[in-house]
Structure formats: C-alpha cells, structure tokens
N, C-alpha and C positions, 0 to 999 in steps of 0.2 A: 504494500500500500504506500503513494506518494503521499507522504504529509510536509504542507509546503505553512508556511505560517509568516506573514507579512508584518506583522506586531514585532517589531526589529527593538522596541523599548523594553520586550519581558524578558526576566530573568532565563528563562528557558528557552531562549531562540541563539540561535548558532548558526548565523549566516541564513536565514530564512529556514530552516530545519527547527523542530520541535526534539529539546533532549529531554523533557520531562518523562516522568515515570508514566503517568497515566495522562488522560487529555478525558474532562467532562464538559457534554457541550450542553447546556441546561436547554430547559422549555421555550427560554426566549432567544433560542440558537447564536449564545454568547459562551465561549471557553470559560469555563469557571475557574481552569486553572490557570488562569492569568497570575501572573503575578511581576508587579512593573520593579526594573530596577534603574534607578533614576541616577544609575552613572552613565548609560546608556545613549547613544544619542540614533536619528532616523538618519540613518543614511540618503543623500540624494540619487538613489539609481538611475536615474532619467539624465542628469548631468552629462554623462557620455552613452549613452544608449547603443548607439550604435557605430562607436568605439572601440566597445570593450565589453563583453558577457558580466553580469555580476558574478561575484565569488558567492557559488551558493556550496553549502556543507555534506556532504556525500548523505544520500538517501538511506532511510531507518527499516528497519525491518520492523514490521507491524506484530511481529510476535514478543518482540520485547517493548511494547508499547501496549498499555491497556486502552481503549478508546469507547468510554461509557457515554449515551447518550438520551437526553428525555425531551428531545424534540419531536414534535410530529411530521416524522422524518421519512420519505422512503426508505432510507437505510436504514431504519432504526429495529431491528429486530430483538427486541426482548431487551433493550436496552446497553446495547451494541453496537456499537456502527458496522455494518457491512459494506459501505462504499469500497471501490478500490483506488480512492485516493481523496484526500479531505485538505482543503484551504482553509484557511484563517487570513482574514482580512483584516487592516488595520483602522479603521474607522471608530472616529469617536476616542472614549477613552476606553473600550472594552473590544477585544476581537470575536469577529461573527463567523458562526460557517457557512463560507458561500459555496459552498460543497449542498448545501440543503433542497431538497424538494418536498413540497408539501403534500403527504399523504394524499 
C-alpha cells in the first residue's frame, strides 16, 4: 500500500512518507494521528517543479503499519482501510484523507 502524506509539519512525516506506528483516520476523514512538531517547517515543492523531483522517503510496507478507520468509507471494512494506497493532504490545521469515497 502507497501511503503518501502531504502534512510535511507532523512529527511522523519523513519526506512525505508516514513512519508512524498506526494511522486512524476518524468519522470526519481527518488523521487522528497527527501530531504537529513545530521545529518543522513546509517545504516549497513547486519552487523548482520541474527542475528537480522532490526527495520523497522510500515507500512503507503496509504490514508494518496498522491503518484503522471510522469513516464512511468505501475502504473501510470492519474498520480497516482496505485501499491500496491512502493520501493525506495538508489543508487547514488537521490532514484529511483524500484517498476517501463515500459509501
């Protein structure tokens, strides 16, 4: 599973990669497991676009990731994600999954 994650401010991002243990994406299809570390700064990727590739962090194997979720989600089986791969986008102060389709 790609888990790609744009929230470049939370402690658990590593080059747009998620190294957290688990990833819960609640009801109102926002990562619960956020968690912001404010030495952190957003990178501007769009600055040289087409440049230079971003340095993104070698892709996770989704077995050592738990990925719980209690959206009303197509993926969401028994409160699971079953996508085969999930985004988190940076908007606001909380990351949303725009991986989400609505039941």
């Amino acid at each position: 599973m790609d888990i790609r994650c744009r929230k470049t401010t939370c402690f658990y991002n590593d080059r747009f990669t998620c190294k957290a243990k688990e990833i819960l994406v609640d009801g109102k299809v926002i990562c619960s497991s956020f968690k912001e570390d404010k030495t952190k700064t957003v990178p501007d990727t769009t600055a040289k676009l087409f440049e230079r590739t971003p340095d993104f962090a070698p892709q996770r194997d989704s077995k050592a990731l738990k990925i719980a979720c209690k959206a009303d989600c197509l993926f969401n089986r028994n409160g699971k994600c079953v996508s085969n791969g999930i985004t988190l986008n940076a908007v606001k102060e909380k990351p949303l999954c725009i991986s989400f389709l609505k039941k």
